[in-house]
C-alpha positions, 0 to 999 in steps of 0.5 A: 353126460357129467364124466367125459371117459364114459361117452361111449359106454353102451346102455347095456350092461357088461359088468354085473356089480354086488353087492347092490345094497351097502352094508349097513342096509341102505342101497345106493339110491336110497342113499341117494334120496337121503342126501337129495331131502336132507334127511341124513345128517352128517353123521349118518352120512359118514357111517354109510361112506364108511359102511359103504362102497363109494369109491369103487370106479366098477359102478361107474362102468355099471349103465343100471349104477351109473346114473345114482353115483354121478348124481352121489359124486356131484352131490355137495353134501356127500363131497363135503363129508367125504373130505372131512372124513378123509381129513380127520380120520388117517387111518381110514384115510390110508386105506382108502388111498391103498386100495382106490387111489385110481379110482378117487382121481379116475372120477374127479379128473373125469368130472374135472374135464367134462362139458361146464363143470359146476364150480364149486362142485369142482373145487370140492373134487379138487379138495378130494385128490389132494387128501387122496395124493397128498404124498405125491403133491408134498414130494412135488412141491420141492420143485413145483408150484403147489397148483400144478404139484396137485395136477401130476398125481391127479393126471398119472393115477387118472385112468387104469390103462396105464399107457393114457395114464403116463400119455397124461402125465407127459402131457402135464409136465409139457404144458403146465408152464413150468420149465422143468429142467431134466433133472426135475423130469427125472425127478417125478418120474422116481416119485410116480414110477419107482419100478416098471420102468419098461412101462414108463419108457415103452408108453413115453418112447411111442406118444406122438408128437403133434400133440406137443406142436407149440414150441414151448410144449416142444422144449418140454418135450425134448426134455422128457426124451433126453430124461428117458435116455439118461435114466436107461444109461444109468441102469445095469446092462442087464436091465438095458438090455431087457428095457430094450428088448421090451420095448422092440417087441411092445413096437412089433406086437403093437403094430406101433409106426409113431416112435420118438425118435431112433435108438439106432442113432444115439450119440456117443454119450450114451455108449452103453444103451449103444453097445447093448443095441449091437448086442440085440441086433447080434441076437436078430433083435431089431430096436425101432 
């Protein structure tokens, strides 16, 4: 299996996927075939990335699909044009970034983490997520080697469910190696997270804390914890108030034991997240 998230995806299939031919004529494992003799040449393999659906993650969760993208997605060739298109090329390059962002860094992270990657193979999909994410890696590398600038993007934009995607990112900035001080934290929270900060805090507030065992991961760790309460007290009451009220019931609903650490025991320096606590509690509104 090449592409570790699909382990456990049954055989049969559960997402229908059409069109099942490209718009210029070819299917996918015709296409395929061309890029396995040789017979395309690199124009011609252009036009079908352009004329074709190739960056599309549903064909990657289609068991009939599934098998003839892994093998496009670790084709030389195909990796090859695909960044001299979206190197040369900026306003296909936008739109491929506005609509499939997560789907290009989807598949290079799960090829990157899968079981003996081939190297130069991975080289080429690193290549990819950095045209892809190339804002994001600009605006990190203020404060960040560029090496580890290109692995922020590739974890946050790594899965669609948000809650592993943010798991992720956490994950990075704790064991990259950078010493990231709370202001840096802070920082790359603003360039991935700009609105939903909900989001952000109920996933970061509920990760668990035996995967930051190393000491120095702990450092990092205690960090994102403090970045999480400085960005709450910073905002108006009324968005405290709804960012705690989101959280009490995502706990709640979720079923959620493994929290951070308590809101209810803050110190004084955070005196308006406390004073909307009380008001909650006021309200019959529990905050874990």
């Amino acid at each position: 299996m090449l592409f570790k998230s699909l382990e456990n995806i049954k055989d049969e299939p559960e997402i229908m996927i059409n069109p099942k031919f490209s718009t210029i004529g070819f299917s996918h494992q015709s296409f395929l075939n061309k890029l396995e003799d040789g017979s395309f040449g690199d124009n011609k393999i252009k036009s079908e990335i352009i004329n074709g659906n190739y960056f599309n993650y549903d064909f990657f969760d289609d068991p009939k699909i599934r098998p003839i993208f892994q093998k496009i997605w670790t084709n030389k060739t195909f990796l090859k044009n695909v960044i001299e298109l979206l190197d040369s090329d900026k306003q296909y390059r936008d739109k491929i970034i506005a609509s499939n962002i997560t789907s290009i860094n989807h598949i290079v992270y799960d090829y990157i983490v899968s079981e003996n990657p081939d190297e130069e193979i991975m080289k080429l999909m690193y290549d990819v997520a950095k045209i892809v994410d190339y804002m994001y890696v600009i605006n990190l590398c203020s404060i960040m080697p560029l090496d580890i600038a290109k692995l922020m993007p590739l974890a946050r934009f790594s899965t669609f469910d948000i809650k592993t995607s943010i798991d992720r990112l956490n994950h990075t900035i704790c064991t990259c190696g950078v010493d990231f001080s709370k202001k840096n934290i802070i920082y790359i929270y603003s360039i991935f997270f700009s609105s939903g900060f909900s989001t952000l805090f109920n996933a970061t507030m509920t990760t668990n804390i035996e995967t930051f065992a190393n000491r120095s991961y702990k450092k990092m760790y205690d960090m994102i914890s403090l970045a999480m309460l400085d960005i709450l007290e910073s905002m108006t009451s009324a968005d405290i108030y709804k960012v705690l009220h989101d959280y009490g019931e995502y706990v709640s609903l979720s079923k959620i034991t493994t929290i951070r650490f308590s809101m209810r025991s803050l110190s004084d320096d955070y005196s308006r997240i406390n004073g909307i606590i009380l008001q909650l509690l006021d309200n019959g509104i529990s905050i874990p």
